[in-house]
C-alpha positions as CSV (number, residue, x, y, z in Angstrom):
1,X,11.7,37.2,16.2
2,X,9.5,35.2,18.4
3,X,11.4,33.9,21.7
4,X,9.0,31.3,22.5
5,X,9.9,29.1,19.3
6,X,11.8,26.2,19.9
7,X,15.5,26.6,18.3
8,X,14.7,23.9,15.5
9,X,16.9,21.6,13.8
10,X,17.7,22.3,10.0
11,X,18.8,20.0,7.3
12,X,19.3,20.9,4.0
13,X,19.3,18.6,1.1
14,X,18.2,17.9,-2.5
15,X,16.8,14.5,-4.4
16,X,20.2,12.8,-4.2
17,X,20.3,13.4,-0.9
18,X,16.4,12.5,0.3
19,X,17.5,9.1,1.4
20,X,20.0,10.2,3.5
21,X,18.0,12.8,4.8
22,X,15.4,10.4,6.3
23,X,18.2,8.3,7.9
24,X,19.1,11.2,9.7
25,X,16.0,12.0,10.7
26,X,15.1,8.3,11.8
27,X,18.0,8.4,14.0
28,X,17.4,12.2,15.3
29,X,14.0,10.5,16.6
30,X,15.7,7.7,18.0
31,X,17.6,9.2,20.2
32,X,15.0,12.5,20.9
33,X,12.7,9.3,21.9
34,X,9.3,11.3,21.7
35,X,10.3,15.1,22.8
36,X,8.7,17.8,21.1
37,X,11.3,18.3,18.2
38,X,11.3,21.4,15.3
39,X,12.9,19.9,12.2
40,X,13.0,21.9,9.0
41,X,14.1,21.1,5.7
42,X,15.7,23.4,3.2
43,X,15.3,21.4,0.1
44,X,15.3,21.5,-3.5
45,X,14.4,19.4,-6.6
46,X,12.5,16.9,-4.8
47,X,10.3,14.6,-6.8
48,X,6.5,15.1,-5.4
49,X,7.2,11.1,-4.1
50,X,10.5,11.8,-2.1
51,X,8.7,15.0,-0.5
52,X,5.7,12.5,0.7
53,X,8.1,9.8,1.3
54,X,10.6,11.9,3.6
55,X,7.5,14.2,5.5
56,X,5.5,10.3,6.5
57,X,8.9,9.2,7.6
58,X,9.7,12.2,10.1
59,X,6.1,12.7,11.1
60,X,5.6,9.1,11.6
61,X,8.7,8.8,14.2
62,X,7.5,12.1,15.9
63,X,8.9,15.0,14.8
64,X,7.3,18.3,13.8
65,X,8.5,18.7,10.5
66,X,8.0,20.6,7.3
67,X,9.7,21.4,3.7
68,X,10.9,24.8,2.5
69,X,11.6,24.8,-0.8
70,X,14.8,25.4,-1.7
71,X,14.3,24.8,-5.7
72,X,16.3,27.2,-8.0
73,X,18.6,28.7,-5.6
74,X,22.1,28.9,-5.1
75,X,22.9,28.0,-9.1
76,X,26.2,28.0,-10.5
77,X,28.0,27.8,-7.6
78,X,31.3,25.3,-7.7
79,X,30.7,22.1,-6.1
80,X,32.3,18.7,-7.2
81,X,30.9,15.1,-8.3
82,X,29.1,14.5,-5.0
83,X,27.9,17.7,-4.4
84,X,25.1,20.0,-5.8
85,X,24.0,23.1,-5.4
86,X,21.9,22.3,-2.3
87,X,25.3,22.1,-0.2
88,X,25.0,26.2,-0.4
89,X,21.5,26.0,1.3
90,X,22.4,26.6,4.9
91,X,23.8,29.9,3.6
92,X,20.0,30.9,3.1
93,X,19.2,29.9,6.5
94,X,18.5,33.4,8.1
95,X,16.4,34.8,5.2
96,X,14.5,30.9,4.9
97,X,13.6,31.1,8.4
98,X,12.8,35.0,9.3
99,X,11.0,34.2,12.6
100,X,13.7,32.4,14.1
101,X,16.2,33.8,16.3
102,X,18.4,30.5,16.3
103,X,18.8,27.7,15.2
104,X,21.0,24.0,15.1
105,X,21.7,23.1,11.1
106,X,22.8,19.7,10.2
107,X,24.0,17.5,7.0
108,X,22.2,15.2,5.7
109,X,25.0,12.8,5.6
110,X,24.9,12.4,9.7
111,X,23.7,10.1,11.9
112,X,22.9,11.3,15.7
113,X,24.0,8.9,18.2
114,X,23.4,11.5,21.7
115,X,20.5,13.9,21.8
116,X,21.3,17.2,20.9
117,X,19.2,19.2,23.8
118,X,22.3,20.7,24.8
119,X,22.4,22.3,21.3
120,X,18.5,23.3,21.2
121,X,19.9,25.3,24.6
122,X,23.5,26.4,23.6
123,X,24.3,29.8,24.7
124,X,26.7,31.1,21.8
125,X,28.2,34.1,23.8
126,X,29.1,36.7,21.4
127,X,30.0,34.2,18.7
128,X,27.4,34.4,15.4
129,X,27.7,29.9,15.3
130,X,28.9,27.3,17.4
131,X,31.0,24.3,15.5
132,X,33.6,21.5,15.7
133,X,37.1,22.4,14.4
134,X,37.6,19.6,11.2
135,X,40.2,17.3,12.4
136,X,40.9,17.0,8.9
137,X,41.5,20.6,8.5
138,X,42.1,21.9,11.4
139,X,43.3,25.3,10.6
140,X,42.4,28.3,7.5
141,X,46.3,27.3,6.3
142,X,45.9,23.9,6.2
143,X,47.1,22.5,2.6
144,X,44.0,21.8,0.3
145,X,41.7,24.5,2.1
146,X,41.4,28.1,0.1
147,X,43.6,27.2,-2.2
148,X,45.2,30.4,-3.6
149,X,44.1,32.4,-1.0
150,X,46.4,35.5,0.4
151,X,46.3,34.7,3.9
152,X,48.6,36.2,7.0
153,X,50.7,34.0,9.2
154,X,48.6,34.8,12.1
155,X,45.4,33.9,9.8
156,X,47.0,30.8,8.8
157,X,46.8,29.4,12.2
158,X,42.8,30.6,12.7
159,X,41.2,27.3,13.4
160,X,38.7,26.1,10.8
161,X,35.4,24.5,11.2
162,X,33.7,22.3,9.8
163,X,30.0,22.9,8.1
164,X,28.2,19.5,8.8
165,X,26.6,20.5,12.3
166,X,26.3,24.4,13.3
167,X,24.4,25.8,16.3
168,X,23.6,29.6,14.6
169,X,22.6,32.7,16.4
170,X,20.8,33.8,13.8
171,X,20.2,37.4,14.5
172,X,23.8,38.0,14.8
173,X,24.4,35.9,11.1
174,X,22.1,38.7,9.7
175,X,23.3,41.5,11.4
176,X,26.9,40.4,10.1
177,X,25.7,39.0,6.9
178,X,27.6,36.0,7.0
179,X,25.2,34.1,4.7
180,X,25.4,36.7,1.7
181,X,29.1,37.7,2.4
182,X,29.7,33.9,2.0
183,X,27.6,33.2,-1.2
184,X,29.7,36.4,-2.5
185,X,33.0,34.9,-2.2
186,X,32.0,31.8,-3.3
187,X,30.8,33.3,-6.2
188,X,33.5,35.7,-6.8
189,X,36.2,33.9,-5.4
190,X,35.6,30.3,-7.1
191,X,39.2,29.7,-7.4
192,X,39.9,30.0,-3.6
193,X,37.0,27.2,-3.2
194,X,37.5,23.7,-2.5
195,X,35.2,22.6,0.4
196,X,32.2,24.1,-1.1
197,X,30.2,26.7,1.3
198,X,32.6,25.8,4.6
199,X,35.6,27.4,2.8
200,X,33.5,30.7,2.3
201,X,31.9,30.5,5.6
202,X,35.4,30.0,7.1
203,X,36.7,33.3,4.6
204,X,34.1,35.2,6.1
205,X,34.0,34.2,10.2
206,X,37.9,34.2,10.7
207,X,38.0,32.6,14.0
208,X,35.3,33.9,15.2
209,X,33.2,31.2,16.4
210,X,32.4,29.0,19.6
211,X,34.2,25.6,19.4
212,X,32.2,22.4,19.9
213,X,32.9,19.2,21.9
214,X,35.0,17.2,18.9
215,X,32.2,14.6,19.3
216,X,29.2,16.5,18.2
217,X,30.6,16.1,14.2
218,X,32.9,13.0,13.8
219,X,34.1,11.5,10.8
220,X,34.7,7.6,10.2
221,X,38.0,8.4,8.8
222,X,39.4,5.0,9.6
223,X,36.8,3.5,7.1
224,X,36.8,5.8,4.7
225,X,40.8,5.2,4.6
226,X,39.9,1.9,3.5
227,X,38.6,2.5,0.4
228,X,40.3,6.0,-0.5
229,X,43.8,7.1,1.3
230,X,44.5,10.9,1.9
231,X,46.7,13.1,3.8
232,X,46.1,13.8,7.5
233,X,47.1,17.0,9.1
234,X,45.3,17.2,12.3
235,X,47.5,14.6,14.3
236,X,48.3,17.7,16.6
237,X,44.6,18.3,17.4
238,X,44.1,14.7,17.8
239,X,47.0,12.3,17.1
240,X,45.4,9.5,14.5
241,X,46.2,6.2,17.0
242,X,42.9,8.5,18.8
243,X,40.5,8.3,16.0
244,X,39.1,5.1,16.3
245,X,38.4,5.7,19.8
246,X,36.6,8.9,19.1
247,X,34.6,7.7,16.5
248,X,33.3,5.2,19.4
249,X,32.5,7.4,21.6
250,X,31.0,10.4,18.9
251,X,27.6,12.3,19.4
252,X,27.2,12.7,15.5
253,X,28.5,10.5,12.9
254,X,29.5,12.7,9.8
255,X,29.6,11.0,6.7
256,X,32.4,13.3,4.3
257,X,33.9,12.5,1.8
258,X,32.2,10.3,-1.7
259,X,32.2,7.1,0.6
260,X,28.8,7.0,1.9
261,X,27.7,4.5,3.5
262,X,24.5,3.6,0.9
263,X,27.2,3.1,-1.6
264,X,29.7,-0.1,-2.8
265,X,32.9,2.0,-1.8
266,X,32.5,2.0,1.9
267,X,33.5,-1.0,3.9
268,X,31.7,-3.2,5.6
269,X,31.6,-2.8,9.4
270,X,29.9,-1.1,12.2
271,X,28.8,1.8,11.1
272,X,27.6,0.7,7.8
273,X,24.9,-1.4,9.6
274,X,24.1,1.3,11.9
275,X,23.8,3.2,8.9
276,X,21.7,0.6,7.4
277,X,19.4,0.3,10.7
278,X,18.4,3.7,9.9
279,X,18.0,3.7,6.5
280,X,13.9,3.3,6.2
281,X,13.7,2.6,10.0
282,X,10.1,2.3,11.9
283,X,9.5,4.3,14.8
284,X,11.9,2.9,18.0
């Protein structure tokens, strides 16, 4: 691997996802406001248009950025009516980008709000990837998470991550080989998969990871309650009369759920317009 690459910043999408994408990258610029900054794409199924469209965008607001395609992978997998198969991409991370050594992946569905040179510097210890632990799921026995799965008390209470922003060591991911290891069980192990490739990332990690600052990966959960109510079980981790307050003061605004904010469903409010401000943004 060569050391004197900068740790770049990976997002992985597909054509439903494209405009969202270059959101995230508008906002990415916004905030890196002209540093030199690596972004790669692991995509798939782009039209010829949304690969022009999305490269002008990210070039145009300064970042050095290029496409690796994606198309054809990671087939078959489960996934659910707002997903697709390019939410298994980051799982072909190490093998898509063989002369990196690290690197910070992020969904498409995000917004930055801080810039992430901390991240680009992150030393991950002996950890394999650096995350936030899902306030929504805040543990591998959490109700809802691998459903089915055999689990021990003492890996019941494992915390669990969430997928949407990793910082990944990636020589330890291939020496471990999280990426295949995951793709296995979620190929194998269908029925023990509900949150896509995060349950079989969890499966396979166990624990093992470094845990984030809660506000690099923060969900707008007292929106998204507005148009769609559903359990909560990380009041413990961080009590619900707290989430408002954190999404104020987040680093990365994560999108979950099928209430984006590019569609009818999610309310009207602040973060829809700073969505909005992004979406086909100029160079700030």
């Amino acid at each position: 691997m060569r050391e004197d690459l900068q740790r770049p910043i990976v997002v992985a999408f597909d054509s439903r996802y494209a405009r969202a994408a270059r959101a995230m990258l508008h906002s990415l610029a916004a905030v890196r406001n002209g540093q030199t900054t690596t972004v790669i794409a692991l995509a798939g199924d782009l039209t010829p248009e949304q690969a022009r469209t999305i490269t002008s965008a990210a070039t145009s607001a300064g970042l050095d950025f290029e496409i690796r395609d994606m198309t054809g992978t990671c087939l078959g997998l489960p996934f659910d009516s707002h997903g697709s198969p390019a939410v298994y991409y980051r799982l072909h991370i190490a093998e898509a980008l063989p002369e990196y050594s690290s690197a910070v992946y992020v969904d498409a569905d995000t917004l930055f709000l801080r810039d992430p040179a901390e991240l680009l510097t992150l030393d991950l210890g002996p950890y394999p990837l650096a995350a936030v632990q899902d306030v929504c799921v805040p543990t591998l026995g959490t109700p809802g998470c691998l459903p089915g799965l055999p689990l021990a008390e003492a890996e019941r209470a494992l915390p669990y991550f969430n997928s949407g922003l990793l910082v990944i060591d990636l020589d330890r991911w291939r020496r471990r080989e999280i990426g295949p290891a995951a793709l296995r069980f979620a190929t194998t192990s269908a029925q023990h998969v509900r949150f896509w490739d995060q349950d079989a990332l969890n499966h396979v990690v166990r624990g093992q990871w470094h845990r984030l600052d809660r506000r690099w990966n923060v969900f707008p959960l007292e929106d998204i309650w507005q148009a769609e109510d559903f359990p909560y079980y990380g009041e413990e981790h961080v009590p619900r009369s707290r989430l408002g307050r954190l999404a104020s003061e987040a680093y990365l605004i994560h999108f979950v759920t099928r209430h984006k904010p590019w569609t009818d469903t999610f309310p009207a409010g602040r973060l829809r317009d700073l969505w909005w401000s992004y979406d086909g943004a100029t160079v700030r």
